[in-house]
N, C-alpha and C positions, 0 to 999 in steps of 0.2 A: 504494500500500500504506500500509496505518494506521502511525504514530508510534506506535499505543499499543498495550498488550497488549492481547490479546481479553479479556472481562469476565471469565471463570471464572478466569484468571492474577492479575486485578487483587482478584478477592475473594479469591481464597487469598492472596494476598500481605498483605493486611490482616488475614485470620486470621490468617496465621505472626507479624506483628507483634505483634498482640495477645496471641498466648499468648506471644512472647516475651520482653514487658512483664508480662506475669503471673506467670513463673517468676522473673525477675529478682525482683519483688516478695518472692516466697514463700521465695527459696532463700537470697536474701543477708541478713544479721543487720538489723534495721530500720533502726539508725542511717544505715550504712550504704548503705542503698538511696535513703533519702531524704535522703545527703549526695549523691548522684548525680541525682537532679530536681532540688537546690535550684540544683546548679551545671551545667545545661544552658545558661544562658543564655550563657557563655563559648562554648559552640559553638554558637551564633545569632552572636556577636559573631566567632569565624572564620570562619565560611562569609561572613559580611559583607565582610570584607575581601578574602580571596580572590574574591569576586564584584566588590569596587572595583577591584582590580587588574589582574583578568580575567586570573587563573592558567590556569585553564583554558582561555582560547584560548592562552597562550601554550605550554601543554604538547600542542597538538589534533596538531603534526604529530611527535608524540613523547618521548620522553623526553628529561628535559634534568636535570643537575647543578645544585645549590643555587644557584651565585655563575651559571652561567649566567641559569637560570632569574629570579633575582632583578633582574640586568643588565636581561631584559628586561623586567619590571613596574615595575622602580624603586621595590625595596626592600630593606632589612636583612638579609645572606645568611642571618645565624647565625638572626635574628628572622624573617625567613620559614620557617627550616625548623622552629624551634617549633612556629610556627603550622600547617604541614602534618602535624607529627607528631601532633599533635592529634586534624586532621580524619581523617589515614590510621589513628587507632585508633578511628576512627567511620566506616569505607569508604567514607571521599571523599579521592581523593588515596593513590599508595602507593608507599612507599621501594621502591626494588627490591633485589637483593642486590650489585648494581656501586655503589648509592648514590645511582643516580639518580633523579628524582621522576616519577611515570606518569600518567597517568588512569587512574580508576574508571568503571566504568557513571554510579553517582552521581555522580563530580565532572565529568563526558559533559556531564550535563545543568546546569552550572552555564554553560556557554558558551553566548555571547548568541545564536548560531546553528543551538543542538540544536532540532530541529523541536520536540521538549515540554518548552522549555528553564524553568529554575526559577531563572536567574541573577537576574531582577525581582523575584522575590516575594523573597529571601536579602537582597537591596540594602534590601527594604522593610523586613523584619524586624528587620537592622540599626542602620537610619536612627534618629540621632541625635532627631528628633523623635516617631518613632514609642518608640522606647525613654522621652521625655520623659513620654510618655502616660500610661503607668502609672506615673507617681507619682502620678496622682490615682486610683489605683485602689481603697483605703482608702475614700477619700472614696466612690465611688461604691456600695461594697459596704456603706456607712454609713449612707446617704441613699437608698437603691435608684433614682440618679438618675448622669446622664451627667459626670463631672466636668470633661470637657477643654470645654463653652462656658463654664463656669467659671473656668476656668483660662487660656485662650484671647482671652477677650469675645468671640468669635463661634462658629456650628455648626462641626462637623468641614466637612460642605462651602464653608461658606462660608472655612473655613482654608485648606482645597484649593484654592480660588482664590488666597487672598493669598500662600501659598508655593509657589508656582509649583514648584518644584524638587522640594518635599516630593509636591504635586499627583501632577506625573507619578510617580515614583517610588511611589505608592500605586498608580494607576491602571497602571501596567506591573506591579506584583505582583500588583493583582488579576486580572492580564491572564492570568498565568502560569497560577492559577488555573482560568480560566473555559478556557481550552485542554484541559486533562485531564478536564474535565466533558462536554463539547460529546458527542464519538462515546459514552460512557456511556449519556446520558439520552435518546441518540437511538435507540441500539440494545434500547434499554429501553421503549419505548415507539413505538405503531404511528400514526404522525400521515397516514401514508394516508387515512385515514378521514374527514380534513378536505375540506373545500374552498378556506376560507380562514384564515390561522394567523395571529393578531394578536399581533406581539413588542413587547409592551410596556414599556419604557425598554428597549429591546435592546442598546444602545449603536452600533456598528458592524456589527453584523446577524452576529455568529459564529454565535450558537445557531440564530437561524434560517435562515442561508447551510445548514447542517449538516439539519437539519428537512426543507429542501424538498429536498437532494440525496435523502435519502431518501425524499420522495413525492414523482414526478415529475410528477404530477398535479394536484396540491396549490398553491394561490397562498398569496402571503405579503404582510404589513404591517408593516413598520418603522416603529414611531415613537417618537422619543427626542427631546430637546428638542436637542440637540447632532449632530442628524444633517448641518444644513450645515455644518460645521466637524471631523466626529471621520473620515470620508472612508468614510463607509459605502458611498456609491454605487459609488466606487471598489471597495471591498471585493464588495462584490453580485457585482458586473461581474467583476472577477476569480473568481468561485466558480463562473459561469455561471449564476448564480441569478437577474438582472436582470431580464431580461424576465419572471419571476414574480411581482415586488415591486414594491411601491407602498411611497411613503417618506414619512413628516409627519412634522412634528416637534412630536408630541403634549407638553404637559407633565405631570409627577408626578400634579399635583392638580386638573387640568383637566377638562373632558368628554371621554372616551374617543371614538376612531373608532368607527365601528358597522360593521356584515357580519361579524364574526368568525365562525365556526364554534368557534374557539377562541382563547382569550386565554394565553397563556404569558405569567409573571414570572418571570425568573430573579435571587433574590438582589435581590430588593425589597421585599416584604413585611417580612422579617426587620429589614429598616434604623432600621421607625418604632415608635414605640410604640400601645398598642393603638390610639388614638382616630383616628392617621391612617393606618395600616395599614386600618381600616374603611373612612374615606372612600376611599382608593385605589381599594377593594375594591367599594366599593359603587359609584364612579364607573363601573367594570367593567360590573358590573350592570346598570347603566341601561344602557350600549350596549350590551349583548346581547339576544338572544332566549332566550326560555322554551327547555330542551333544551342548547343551550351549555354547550362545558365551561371550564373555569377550570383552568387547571395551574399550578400552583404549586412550581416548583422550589429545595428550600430543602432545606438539613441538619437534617434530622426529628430528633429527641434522642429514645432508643429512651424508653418511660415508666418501665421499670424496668431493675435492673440496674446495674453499677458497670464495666461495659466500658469500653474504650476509644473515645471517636468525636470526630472532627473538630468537630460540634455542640458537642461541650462546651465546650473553648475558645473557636470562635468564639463563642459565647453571651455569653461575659464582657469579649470585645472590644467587642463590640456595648454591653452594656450602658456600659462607658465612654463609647465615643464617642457614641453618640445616642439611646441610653436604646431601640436595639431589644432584639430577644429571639427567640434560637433556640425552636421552639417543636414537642412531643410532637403523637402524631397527635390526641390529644383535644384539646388545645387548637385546632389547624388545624380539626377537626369545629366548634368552639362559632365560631371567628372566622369561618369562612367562614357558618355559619348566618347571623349576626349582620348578613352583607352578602347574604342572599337567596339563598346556595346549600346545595347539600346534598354532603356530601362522600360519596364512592364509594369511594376507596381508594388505599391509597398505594404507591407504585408504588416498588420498592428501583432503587436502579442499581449500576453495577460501581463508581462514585465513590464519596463521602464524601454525595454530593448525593440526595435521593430527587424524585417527582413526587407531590404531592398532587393528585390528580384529582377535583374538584366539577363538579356539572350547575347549571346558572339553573333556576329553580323560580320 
């Protein structure tokens, strides 16, 4: 049985949010409302720590009192319960009426071992060097340019490698991530109709372990520069996908594998800026045949409108660190042109994520 809600739960639930950031907006006096955005980031900075202390495994077999509770993470009883009172008047974490501390649904999913646990991405969002990031963010909205190789002397990845510590802790949040995407875009879209499904920088083969469960008919290609070392094989084999999957270890900017029926990117494109997003795109190209689809899995930014959407922020994270760009279904139309396809249509999911679907021409 799925970890996650069925889609129609996961999009009402993003509506109810959104109108209830809309009312908030409308109802409370301006100052007000936007003294309450400017100081969200204090609760980015508690869910961090209760994510470093791993509160919530320490309350998973129930409720427990402050100086308990604290005994067992190894912190400040009075200053832990601050910090909880915080998160429990944002429904993570909740006093009960004896005084003891509980879990939430929400603070559920803060433990390293909730099946759609978010305990990684909270640690990411916290992390001292990621919070370091945006202080060049000025500069970037100045410069319409990435500021952290700037600031750094080297790419965001190329940092990933040097902080090791920083590394994982990005790659475990985007992990958390890419977990709540996977049965979304899977149940959103019919890949039966392939024969062969080409996951390009796949990482670990999640999206596509996910893909072929859903068409059993269906063969697959993993290729990630890191697939002798990230244990994709291992991961295949445990999904019982294995014997479907062929594995290289394609790079970024290389010649593509050929046979595809289709080429899936998930959260690639977005990363570069326009000139190497094309070659990516057009390396694509060249290994496929005329008819071939392209899918494109990226947070589409609606074109118009002042909603709320995930896109938007990540848009301006991007633009710090590597000068990519969340990009509108027109835009996706003119890029994908630009590399020899023609786009078709974009495909909504129950995520934050949509499918741009283009044919080779």
């Amino acid at each position: 049985m799925s970890a996650l809600p069925p889609p129609e739960v996961v999009r009402a639930a993003e509506k109810t949010r959104a109108d209830l950031q809309k009312q908030v907006r409308e109802l409370a006096p301006p100052p007000f409302a936007l003294l309450e955005l400017a100081m969200g980031s204090m609760i980015t900075q508690a869910l961090y720590v209760a994510a470093k202390l791993s509160v919530a495994e320490a309350l998973a077999d129930g409720p427990l009192p402050i100086e308990e509770l604290a005994g067992k993470v190894g912190a400040h009883a009075e200053a832990l319960g601050r910090t909880l009172r915080l998160l429990a008047a944002n429904g993570v974490f909740e006093r009960q009426a004896d005084g003891r501390w509980a879990l939430t649904p929400m603070a559920d999913a803060l433990r390293a071992d909730h099946p759609v646990t978010m305990r990684d991405l909270a640690v990411l969002m916290g992390h001292p060097a990621h919070w370091d990031e945006w202080n060049g963010f000025v500069d970037s909205v100045v410069t319409g340019e990435p500021s952290l190789p700037k600031r750094r002397g080297a790419s965001a990845f190329e940092y990933f490698m040097q902080d090791q510590e920083y590394g994982a802790a990005f790659i475990g949040g985007m992990g958390n991530m890419s977990v709540t995407e996977t049965e979304p875009v899977v149940a959103a879209y019919d890949f039966s109709q392939f024969g062969t499904v080409v996951d390009f920088c796949g990482g670990n083969g999640g999206l596509l372990a996910g893909i072929l469960k859903s068409a059993p008919t269906t063969k697959g290609i993993l290729s990630d520069p890191r697939v002798g070392f990230n244990g994709a094989g291992e991961y295949l084999a445990a999904q019982g996908v294995a014997d479907r999957t062929e594995i290289t270890d394609g790079d970024m900017f290389a010649p593509v594998v050929e046979g595809g029926d289709a080429y899936v990117l998930k959260h690639i494109v977005h990363d570069w800026p326009q000139e190497q997003a094309l070659q990516i795109l057009r390396n694509i190209r060249a290994a496929c045949k005329p008819g071939a689809k392209l899918l494109l899995v990226e947070m589409v930014v609606p074109e118009e409108g002042n909603e709320p959407h995930s896109g938007k922020l990540v848009d301006l994270w991007l633009l710090l660190l590597v000068g990519g760009k969340e990009r509108n279904p027109a835009q996706y139309a003119e890029l994908v042109a630009e590399a020899g396809f023609k786009l078709e249509r974009v495909v909504e999911t129950a995520a934050a994520v949509s499918i741009v679907e283009a044919v080779a021409v």
